[in-house]
N, C-alpha and C positions, 0 to 999 in steps of 0.2 A: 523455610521448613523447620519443626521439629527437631531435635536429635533425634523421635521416636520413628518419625515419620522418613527421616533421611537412612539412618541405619536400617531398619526395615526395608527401601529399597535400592539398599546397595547391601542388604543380606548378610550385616555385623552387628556385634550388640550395641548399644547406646553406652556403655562403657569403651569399647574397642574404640567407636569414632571421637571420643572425647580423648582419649588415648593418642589419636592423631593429629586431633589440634590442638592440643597440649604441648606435642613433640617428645610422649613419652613412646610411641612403638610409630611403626610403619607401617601404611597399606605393602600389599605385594601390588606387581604390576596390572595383575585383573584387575583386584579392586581397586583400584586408584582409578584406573579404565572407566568401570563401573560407577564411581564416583564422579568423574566427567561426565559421563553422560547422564548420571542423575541430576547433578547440578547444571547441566548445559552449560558448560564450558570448554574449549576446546584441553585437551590432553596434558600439551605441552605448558601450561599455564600452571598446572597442579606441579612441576619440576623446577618450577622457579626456586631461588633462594629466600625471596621476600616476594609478598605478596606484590602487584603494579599501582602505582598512586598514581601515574602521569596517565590513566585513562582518561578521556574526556567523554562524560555522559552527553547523549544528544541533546540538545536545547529543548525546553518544553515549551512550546506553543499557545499549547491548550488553553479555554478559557480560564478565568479564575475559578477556583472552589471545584474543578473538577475531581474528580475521583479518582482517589490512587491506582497506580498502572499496577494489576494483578499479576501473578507469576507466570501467565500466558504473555501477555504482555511481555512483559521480563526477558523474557527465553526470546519469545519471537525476535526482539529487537536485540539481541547476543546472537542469536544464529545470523541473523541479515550483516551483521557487522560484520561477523567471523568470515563469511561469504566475502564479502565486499575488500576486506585486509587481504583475502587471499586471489582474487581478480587484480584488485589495484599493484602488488607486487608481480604478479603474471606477468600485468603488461608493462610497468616500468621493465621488466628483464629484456622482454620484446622490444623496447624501444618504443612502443606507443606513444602518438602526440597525444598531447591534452588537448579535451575538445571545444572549440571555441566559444559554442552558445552558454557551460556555465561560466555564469557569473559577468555577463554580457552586458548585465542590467543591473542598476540599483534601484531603490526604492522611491527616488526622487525622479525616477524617468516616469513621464505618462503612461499607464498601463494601457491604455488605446494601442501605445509603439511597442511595448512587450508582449500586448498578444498578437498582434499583428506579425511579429518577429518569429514566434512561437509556429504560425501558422504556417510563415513560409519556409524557416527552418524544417519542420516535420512533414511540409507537402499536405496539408489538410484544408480542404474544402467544402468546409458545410453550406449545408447537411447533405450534399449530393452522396451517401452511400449508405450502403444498407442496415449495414452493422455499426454505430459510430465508436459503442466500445471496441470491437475488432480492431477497426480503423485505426484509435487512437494509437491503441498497445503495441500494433505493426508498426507503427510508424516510428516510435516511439524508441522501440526494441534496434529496429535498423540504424536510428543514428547513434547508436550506442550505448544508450540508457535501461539498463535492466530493471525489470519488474518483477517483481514476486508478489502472490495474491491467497492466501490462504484464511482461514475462519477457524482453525484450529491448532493445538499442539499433538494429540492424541485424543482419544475419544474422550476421556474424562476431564480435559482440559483444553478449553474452546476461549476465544478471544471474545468480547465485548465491547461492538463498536461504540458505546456510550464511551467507553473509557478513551478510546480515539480511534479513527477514522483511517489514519494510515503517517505513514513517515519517511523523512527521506536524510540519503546522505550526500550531498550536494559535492563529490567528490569529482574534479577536472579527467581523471583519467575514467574511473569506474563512479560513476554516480547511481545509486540505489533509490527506488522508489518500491514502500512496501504499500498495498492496500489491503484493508481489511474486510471480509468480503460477509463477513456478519451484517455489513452494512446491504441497505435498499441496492437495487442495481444500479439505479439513475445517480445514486449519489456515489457510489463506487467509481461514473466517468468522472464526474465530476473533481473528488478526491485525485484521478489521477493527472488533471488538469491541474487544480492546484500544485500537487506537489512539483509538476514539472517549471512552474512559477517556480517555486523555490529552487530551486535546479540555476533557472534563469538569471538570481539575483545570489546566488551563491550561499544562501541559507541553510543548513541543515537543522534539520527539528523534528518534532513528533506532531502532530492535528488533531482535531477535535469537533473543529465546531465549521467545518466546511459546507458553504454553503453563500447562496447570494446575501447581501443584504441592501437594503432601501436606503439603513439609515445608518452613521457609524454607532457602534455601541462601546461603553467607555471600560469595558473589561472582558476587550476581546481585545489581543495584541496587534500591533499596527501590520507588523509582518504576513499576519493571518489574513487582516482587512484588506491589504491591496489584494495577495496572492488569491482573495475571493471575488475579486474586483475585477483582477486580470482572466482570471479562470472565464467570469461571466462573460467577458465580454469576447472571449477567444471560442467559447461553445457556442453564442450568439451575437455575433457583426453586428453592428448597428446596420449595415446595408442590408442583411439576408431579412431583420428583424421586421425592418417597413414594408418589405418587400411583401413578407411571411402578415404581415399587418393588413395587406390591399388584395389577398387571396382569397379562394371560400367564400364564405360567410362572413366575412368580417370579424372573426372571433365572436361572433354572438349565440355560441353555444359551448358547454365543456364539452363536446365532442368532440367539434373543431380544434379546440385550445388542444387536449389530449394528442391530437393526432399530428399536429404541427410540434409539438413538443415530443415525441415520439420520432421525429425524421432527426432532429438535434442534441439524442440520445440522453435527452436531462427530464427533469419531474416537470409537469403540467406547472405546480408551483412557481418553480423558476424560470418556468419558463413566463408565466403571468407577472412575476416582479419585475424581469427585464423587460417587460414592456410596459409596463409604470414609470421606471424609472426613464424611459427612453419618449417618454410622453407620446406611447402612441394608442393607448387606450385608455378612456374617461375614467375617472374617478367610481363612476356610479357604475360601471360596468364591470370595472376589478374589481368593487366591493361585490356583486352578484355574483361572479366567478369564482373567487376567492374563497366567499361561505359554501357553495357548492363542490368545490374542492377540497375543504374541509371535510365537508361531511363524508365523501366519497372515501377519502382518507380513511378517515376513522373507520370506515366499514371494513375497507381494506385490510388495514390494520387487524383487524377483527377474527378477520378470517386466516390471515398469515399466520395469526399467533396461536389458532387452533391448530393448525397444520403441524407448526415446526417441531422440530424432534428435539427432546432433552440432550441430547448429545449431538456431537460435531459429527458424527459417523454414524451409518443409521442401513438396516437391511434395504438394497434398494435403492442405495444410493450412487452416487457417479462412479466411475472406477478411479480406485485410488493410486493409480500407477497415472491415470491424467491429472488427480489432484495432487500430485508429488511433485510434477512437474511444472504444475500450474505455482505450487508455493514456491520452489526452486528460480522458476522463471524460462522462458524459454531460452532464453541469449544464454542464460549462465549453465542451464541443462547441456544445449547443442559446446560449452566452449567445454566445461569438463569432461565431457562424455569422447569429443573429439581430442584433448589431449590425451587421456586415457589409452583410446584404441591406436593415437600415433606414438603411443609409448615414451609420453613425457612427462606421465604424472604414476609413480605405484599405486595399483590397484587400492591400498586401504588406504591412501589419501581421497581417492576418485569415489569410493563408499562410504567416505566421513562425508565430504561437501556434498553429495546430492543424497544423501540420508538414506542409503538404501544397499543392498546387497547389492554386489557385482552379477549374481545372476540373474537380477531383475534389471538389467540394464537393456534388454532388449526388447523385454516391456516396455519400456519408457522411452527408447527413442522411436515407437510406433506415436508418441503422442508428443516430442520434441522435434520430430522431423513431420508431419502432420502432411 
């Protein structure tokens, strides 16, 4: 930010805050408050004596020459941290084991056995259910892996999944997976397939470029390359695949392809790749699928991007006491909301970590306890 821009919202002049970091005068305790949360930091970090150098920035992923992570960005991946330091110490105090599956795997195992691992870990069986997003996040959430999914910071400052796709902290006791929900649906499971891969192989990072590929590409990271590899093949068995290949119509319409890709909560696309790659559909018939899924796309496309709203918040929209929760996460909503009322955490710690007034607390466990 500005000096002009930062002083203005924390309500002092741009001489006064230069005054502060200079270390010729002092915020009072408001402002300092207020300067926390304008800079999304948590409170106690602004009382240090020397700023912290042994922070370690997550790993970046993403492909080359992507696009600088924007100040939504920024914030989101500071808030998910803040969250995550403050879980992770919870249950060290608890006595919590560390949980076996991360870091179970390296990158040298066959991904066939990592997602295989993945599947019977989480109890997932595709495509037999109806919601495969649902599915995953339940599953997911249960063995102890928190999620949080948001598309915004405030109305005026909305995330951009060009810039990435979602992030994780591959941590033994609290492992954090963030998605970013700017993205398509299909690719949203996807993302959090992925990141559970990194979970698996003990990676923590930010993404970008999630997604199947055919072929390796040579400036896309290797980390990225399996964990889209493993993804693939954990959202589509090569058993379910042949099986899903000898039904219908033989794939010989994009109906077909749509609607079988549709039970295995991924894009028509990917779902077309892995059957390329799996050699169970001709050459000349992916090429005819392929460009008609293209074009459909593009229509697609077309028409979302009339629709969509200049802001993250929009009259009309979901209620934000579900989307609070929904960025929060349900695991970490239900564990601070329950320390809270068993009187283990004060109340302004309990309205710092789930971002909201104590009397909207009972708002929000109408959509954390569901």
């Amino acid at each position: 930010m500005t000096f002009e821009t930062a002083a203005d919202k924390i309500g002092v002049t741009t001489n006064r805050l230069l005054g502060w970091e200079q270390g010729l005068d002092q915020p009072t305790i408001a402002q300092a408050k207020k300067a926390a949360h304008v800079y999304r930091r948590p409170f106690a970090l602004l009382m240090l004596p020397e700023p912290p150098y042994d922070f370690t920035p997550l790993r970046d992923f993403r492909r080359k020459g992507s696009t600088p992570l924007g100040t939504a960005a920024t914030f989101i991946i500071r808030e998910l941290r803040e969250k995550q330091a403050w879980v992770r110490d919870w249950y060290a105090e608890q006595g919590e084991s560390p949980l076996s599956f991360v870091g179970r795997y390296t990158m040298e195992t066959k991904a066939a056995v990592v997602a295989e691992d993945i599947l019977k870990e989480l109890d997932i069986h595709p495509p037999h259910y109806a919601d495969p997003m649902k599915e995953w996040l339940a599953k997911a959430e249960r063995k102890g892996i928190f999620v949080s999914r948001t598309s915004y910071i405030h109305s005026h400052l909305t995330l951009n999944s060009e810039e990435f796709q979602g992030f994780v902290i591959a941590d033994a006791l609290a492992p954090f997976i963030f998605i970013n929900t700017d993205d398509w649906a299909t690719s949203q499971l996807f993302t959090l397939v992925h990141e559970l891969v990194h979970i698996w192989i003990a990676e923590s990072g930010i993404s970008n470029d999630v997604q199947p590929f055919m072929e390796k590409e040579e400036d896309l990271d290797p980390v990225e390359r399996f964990c889209n590899q493993v993804a693939a093949i954990a959202l589509m068995p090569k058993d379910y695949m042949v099986q899903a290949a000898n039904t219908g119509t033989g794939l010989g319409t994009s109906e077909e392809l749509r609607r079988l890709a549709q039970a295995y909560g991924v894009s028509s696309w990917a779902f077309l790749v892995r059957l390329r790659e799996l050699e169970l559909i001709s050459t000349q018939r992916y090429r005819r699928l392929k460009s008609q899924e293209e074009e459909a796309f593009r229509e697609f496309q077309a028409r979302e991007d009339a629709r969509k709203p200049v802001s993250g918040k929009h009259k009309g929209g979901p209620d934000p006491h579900r989307m609070q929760v929904y960025r929060n996460g349900l695991s970490f909503s239900r564990l601070v909301m329950d320390a809270f009322r068993g009187g283990l955490i004060p109340a302004t710690l309990a309205s710092s970590l789930m971002g909201a007034k104590i009397s909207d607390f009972s708002k929000l466990e109408k959509f954390a306890y569901p």
